[in-house]
Backbone as CSV, one residue per row, in Angstrom:
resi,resn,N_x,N_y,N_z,CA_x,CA_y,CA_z,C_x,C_y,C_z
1,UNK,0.824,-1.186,0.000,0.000,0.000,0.000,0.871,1.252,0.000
2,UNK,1.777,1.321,0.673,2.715,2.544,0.999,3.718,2.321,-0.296
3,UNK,3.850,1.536,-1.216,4.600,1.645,-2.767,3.765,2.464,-3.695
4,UNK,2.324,2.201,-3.335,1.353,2.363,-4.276,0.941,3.580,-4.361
5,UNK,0.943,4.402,-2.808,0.425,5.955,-2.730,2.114,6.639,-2.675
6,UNK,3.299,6.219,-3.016,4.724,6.412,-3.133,4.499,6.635,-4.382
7,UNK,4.372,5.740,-5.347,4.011,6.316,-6.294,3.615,6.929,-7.249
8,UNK,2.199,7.046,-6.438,1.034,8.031,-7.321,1.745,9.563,-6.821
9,UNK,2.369,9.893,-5.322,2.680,11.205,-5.153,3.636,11.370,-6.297
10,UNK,4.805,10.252,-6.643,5.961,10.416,-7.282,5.441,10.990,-8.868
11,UNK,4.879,10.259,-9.193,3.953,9.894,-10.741,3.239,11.744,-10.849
12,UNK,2.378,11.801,-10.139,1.315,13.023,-10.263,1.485,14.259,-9.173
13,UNK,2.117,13.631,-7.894,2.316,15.462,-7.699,3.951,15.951,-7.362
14,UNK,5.143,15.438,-7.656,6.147,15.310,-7.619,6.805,15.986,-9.195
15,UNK,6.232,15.644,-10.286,6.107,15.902,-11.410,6.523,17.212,-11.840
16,UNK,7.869,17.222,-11.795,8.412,19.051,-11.580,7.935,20.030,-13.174
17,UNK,7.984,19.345,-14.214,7.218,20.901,-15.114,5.893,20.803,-15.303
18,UNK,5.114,20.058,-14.306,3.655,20.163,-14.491,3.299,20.814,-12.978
19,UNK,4.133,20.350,-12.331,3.743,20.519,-10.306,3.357,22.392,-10.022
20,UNK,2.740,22.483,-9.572,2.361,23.830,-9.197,3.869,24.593,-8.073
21,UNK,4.622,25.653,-8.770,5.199,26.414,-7.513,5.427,25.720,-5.982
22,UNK,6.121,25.659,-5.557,6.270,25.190,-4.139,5.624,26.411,-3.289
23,UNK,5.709,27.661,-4.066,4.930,29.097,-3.484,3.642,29.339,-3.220
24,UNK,3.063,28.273,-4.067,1.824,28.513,-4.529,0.735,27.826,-3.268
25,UNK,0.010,28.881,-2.606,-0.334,27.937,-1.487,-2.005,27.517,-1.906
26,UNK,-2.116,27.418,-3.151,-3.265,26.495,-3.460,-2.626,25.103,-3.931
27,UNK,-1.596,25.348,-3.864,-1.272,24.013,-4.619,-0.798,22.365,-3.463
28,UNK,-2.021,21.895,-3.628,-2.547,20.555,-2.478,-0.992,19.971,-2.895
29,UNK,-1.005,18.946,-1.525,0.034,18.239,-1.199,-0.686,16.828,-1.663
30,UNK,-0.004,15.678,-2.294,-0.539,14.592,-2.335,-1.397,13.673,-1.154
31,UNK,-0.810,13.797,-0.038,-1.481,13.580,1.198,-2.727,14.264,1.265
32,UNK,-2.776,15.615,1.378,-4.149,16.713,1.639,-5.215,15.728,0.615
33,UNK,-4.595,15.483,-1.122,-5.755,15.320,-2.152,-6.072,13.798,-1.507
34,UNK,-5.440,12.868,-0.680,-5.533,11.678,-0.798,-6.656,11.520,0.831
35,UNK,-6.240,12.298,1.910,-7.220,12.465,2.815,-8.762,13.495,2.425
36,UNK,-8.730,14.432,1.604,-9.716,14.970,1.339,-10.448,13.722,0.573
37,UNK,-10.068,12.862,-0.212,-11.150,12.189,-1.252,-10.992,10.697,-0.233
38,UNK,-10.556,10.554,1.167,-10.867,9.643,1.465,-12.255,10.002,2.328
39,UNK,-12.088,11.368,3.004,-13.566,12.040,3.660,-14.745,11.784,2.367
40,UNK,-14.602,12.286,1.242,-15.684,12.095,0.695,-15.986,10.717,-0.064
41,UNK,-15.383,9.384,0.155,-15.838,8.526,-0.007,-16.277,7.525,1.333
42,UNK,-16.081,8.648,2.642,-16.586,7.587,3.405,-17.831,8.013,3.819
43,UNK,-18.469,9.415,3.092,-19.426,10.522,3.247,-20.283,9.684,2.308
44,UNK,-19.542,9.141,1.176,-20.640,8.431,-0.255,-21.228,6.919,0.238
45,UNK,-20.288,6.171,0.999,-20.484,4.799,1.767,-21.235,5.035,3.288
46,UNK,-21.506,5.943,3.764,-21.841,6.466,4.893,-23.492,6.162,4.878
47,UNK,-24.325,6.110,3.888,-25.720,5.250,3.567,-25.538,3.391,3.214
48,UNK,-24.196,2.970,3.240,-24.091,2.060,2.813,-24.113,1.482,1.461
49,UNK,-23.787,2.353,0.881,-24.031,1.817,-0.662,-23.573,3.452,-1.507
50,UNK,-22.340,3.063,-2.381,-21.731,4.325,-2.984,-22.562,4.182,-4.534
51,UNK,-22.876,4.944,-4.443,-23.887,5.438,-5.914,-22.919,5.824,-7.146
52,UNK,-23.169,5.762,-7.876,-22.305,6.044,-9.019,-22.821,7.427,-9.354
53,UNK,-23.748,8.009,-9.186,-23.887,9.830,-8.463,-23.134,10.352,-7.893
54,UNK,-22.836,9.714,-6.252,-21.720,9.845,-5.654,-20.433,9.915,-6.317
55,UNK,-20.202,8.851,-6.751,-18.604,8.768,-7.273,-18.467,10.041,-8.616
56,UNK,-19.346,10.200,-9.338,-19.494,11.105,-10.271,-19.189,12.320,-9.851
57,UNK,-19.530,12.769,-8.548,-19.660,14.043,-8.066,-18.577,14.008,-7.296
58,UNK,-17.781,12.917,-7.179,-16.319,13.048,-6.146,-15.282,13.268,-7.358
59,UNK,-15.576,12.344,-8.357,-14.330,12.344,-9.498,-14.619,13.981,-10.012
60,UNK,-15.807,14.655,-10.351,-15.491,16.570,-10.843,-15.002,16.962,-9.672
61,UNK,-15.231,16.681,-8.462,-14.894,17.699,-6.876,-13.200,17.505,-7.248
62,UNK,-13.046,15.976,-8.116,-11.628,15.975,-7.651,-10.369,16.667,-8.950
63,UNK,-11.361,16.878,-10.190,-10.641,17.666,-11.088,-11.043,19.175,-11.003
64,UNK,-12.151,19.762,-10.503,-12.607,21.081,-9.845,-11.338,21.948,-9.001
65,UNK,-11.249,20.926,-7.918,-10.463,21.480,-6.668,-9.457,21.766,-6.902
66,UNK,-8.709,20.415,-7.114,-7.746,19.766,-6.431,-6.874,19.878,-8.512
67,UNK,-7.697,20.008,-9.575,-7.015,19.815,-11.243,-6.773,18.634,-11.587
68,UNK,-7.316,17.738,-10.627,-6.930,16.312,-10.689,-7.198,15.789,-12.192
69,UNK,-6.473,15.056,-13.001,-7.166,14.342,-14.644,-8.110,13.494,-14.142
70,UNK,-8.706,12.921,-15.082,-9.647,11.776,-14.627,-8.940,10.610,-14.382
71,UNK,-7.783,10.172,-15.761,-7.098,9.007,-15.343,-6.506,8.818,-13.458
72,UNK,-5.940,10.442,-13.417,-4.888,9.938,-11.675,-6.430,10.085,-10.861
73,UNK,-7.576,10.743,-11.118,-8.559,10.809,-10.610,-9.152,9.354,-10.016
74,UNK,-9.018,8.691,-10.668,-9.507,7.181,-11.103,-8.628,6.645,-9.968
75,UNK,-7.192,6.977,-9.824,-5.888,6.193,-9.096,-6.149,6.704,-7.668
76,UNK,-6.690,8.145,-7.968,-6.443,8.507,-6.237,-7.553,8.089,-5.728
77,UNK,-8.638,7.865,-6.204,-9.993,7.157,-5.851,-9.422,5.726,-5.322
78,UNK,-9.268,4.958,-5.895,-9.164,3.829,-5.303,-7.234,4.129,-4.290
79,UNK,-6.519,4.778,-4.566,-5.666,4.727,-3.645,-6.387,5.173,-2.049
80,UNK,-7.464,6.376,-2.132,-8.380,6.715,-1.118,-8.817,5.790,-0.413
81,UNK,-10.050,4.945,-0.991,-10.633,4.102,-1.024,-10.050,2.640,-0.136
82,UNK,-8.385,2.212,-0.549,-8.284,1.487,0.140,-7.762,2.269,1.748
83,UNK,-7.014,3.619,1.833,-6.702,4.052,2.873,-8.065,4.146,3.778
84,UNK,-9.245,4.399,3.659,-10.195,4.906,3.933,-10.921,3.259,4.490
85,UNK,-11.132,2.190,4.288,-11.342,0.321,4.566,-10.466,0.564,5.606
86,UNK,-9.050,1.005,5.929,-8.036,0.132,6.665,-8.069,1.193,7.612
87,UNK,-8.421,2.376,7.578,-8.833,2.729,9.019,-9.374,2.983,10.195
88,UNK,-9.281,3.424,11.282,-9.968,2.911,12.372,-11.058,3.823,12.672
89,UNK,-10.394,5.221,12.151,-11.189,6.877,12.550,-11.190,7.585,11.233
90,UNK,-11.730,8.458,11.569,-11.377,9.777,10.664,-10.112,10.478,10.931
91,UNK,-9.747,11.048,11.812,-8.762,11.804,12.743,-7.332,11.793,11.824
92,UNK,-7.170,10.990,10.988,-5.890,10.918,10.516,-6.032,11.817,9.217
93,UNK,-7.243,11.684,9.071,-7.546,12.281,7.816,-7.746,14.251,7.841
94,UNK,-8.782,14.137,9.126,-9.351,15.162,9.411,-7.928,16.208,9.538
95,UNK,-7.002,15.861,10.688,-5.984,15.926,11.447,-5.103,16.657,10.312
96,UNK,-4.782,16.463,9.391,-3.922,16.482,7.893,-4.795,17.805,7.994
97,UNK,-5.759,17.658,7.141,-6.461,18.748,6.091,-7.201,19.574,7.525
98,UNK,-7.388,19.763,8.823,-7.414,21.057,9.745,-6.207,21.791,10.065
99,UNK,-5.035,21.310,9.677,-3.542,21.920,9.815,-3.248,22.958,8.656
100,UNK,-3.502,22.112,7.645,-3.019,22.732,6.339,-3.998,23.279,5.518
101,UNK,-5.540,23.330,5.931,-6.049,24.348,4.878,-6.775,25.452,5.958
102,UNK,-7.306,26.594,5.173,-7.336,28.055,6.214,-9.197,27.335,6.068
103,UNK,-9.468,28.743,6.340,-10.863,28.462,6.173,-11.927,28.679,5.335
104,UNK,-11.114,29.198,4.428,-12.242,29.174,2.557,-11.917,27.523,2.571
105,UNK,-10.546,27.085,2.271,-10.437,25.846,1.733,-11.780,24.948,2.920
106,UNK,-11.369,24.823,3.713,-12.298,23.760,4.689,-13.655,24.190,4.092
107,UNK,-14.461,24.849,3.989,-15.315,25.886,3.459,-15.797,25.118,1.768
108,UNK,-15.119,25.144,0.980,-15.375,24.573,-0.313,-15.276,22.962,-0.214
109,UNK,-14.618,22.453,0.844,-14.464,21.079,1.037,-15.982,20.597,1.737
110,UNK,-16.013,21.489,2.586,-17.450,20.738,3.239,-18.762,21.272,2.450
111,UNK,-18.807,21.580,1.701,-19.151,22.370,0.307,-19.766,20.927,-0.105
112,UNK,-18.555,20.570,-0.816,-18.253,19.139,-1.670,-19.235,18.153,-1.160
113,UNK,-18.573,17.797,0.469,-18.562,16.782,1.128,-20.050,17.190,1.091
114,UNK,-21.239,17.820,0.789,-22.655,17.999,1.114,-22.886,17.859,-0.295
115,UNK,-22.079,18.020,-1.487,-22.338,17.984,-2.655,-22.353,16.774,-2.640
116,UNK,-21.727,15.271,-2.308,-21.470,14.250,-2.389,-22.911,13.534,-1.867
117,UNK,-23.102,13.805,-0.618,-24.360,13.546,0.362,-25.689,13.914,-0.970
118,UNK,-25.755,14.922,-1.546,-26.872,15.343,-2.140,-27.106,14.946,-3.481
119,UNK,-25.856,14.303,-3.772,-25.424,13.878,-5.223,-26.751,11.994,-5.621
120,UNK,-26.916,11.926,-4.667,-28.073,10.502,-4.790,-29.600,11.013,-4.593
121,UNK,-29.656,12.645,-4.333,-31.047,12.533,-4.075,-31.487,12.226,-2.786
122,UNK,-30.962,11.820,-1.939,-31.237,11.564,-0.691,-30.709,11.990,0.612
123,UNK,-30.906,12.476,1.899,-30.088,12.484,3.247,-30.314,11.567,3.862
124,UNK,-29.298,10.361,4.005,-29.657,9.464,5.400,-28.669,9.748,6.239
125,UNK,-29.525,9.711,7.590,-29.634,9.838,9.294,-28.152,10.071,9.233
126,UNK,-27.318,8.649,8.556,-26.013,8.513,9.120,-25.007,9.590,8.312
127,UNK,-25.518,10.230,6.604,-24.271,10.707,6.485,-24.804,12.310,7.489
128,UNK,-25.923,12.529,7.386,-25.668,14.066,7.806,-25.006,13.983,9.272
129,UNK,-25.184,12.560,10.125,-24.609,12.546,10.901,-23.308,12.985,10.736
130,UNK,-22.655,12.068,9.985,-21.292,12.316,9.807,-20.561,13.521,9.381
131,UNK,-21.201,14.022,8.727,-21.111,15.468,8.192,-20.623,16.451,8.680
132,UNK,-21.519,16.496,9.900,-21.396,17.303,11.170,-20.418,16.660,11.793
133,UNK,-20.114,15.438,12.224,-18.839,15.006,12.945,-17.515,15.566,12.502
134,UNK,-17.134,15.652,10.989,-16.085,15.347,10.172,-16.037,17.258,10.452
135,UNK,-17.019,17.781,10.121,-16.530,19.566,10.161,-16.407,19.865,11.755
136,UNK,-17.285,19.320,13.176,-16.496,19.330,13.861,-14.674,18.937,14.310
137,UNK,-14.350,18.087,13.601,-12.909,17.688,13.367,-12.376,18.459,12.454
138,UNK,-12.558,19.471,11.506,-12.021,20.104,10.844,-12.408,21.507,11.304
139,UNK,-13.101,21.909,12.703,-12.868,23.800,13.097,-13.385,24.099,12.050
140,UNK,-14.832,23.105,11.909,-16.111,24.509,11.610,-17.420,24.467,12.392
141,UNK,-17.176,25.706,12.373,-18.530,26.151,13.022,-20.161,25.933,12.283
142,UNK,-20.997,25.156,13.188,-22.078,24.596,12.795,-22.915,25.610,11.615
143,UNK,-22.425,26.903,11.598,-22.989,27.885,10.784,-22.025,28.354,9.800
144,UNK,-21.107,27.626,9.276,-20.690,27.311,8.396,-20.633,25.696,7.216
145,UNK,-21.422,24.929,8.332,-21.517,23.689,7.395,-22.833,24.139,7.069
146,UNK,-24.082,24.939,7.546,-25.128,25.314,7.025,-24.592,25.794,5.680
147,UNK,-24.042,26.646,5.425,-23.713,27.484,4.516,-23.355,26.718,3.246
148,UNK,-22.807,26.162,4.112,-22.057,25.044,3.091,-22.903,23.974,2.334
149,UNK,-24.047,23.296,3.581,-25.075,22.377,2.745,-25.896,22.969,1.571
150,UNK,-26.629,24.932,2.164,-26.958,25.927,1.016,-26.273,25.883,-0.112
151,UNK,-25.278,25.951,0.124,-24.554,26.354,-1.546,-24.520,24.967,-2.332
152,UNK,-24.370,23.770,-1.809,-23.859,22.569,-2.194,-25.694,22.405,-3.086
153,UNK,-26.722,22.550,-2.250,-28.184,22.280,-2.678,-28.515,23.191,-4.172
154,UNK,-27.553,24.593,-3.753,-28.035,25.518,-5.114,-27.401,24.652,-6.251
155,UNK,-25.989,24.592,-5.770,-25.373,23.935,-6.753,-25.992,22.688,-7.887
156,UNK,-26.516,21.930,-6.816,-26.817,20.600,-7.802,-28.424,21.111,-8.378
157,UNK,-28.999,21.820,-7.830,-30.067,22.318,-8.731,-29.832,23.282,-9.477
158,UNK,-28.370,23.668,-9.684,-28.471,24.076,-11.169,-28.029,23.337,-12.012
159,UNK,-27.436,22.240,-11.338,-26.770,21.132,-12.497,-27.877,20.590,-13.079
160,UNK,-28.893,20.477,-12.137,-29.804,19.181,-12.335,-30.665,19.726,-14.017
């Protein structure tokens, strides 16, 4: 497992005439993109069953945000995916991405993470539960994940 996400950093964000500035403080760390898309696939499995809505709306969150292609999109999904099975908490994840992003970034993430939830058409009990757990672990204030579910709802009704 640790060859496999060695690689994908080496492969896709290591990549010196494509890599964003070391200055550039939008520019995600392979870790940040690999804990952010493990939150929103445990937000999509969090009803028990990942929708291909879901995954649809994680793979644009993840070329949106983060510039991800679809192909490494595809890699960091399942590199996520297995980090996200083999752990015990959130906290490792959360822990990463409350250090290193301010509070627009957390802000457009829990954005997402409600875009993901809303992406099937449905709220169950457990993800909004979680929802609220995961932005308590990331230092936001309950009136900012409101904000956040608002914009995420306008959003997909203008997609829709």
């Amino acid at each position: 497992m640790l060859d496999a996400i060695h690689g994908f950093v080496t492969r896709n964000i290591l990549r010196a005439p494509e890599a964003a500035p070391p200055t550039d403080p939008r520019a995600p760390s392979g870790g940040i993109q690999l804990a952010a898309c493990a939150l929103l696939l445990e937000l999509a499995h969090a009803d028990g069953e990942l929708s291909p809505d879901e995954l649809a709306h994680i793979e644009s969150a993840l070329g949106r945000h983060f510039g991800v292609e679809p192909a490494t999109a595809a890699e960091l999904i399942a590199l996520a995916e297995a980090e996200r099975s083999q752990s015990i908490d959130h906290f490792q994840f959360t822990r990463l991405i409350a250090r290193q992003y301010d509070l627009g970034q957390k802000m457009v993430l829990a954005e997402v993470m409600w875009g993901v939830i809303l992406a099937d058409g449905q709220i169950a009990q457990h993800e909004a539960t979680l929802v609220r757990k995961l932005a308590s672990l990331l230092d936001l204030e309950p009136g900012y994940l409101a904000q956040a579910r608002s914009a995420a709802a306008t959003s997909s009704s203008r997609s829709t």
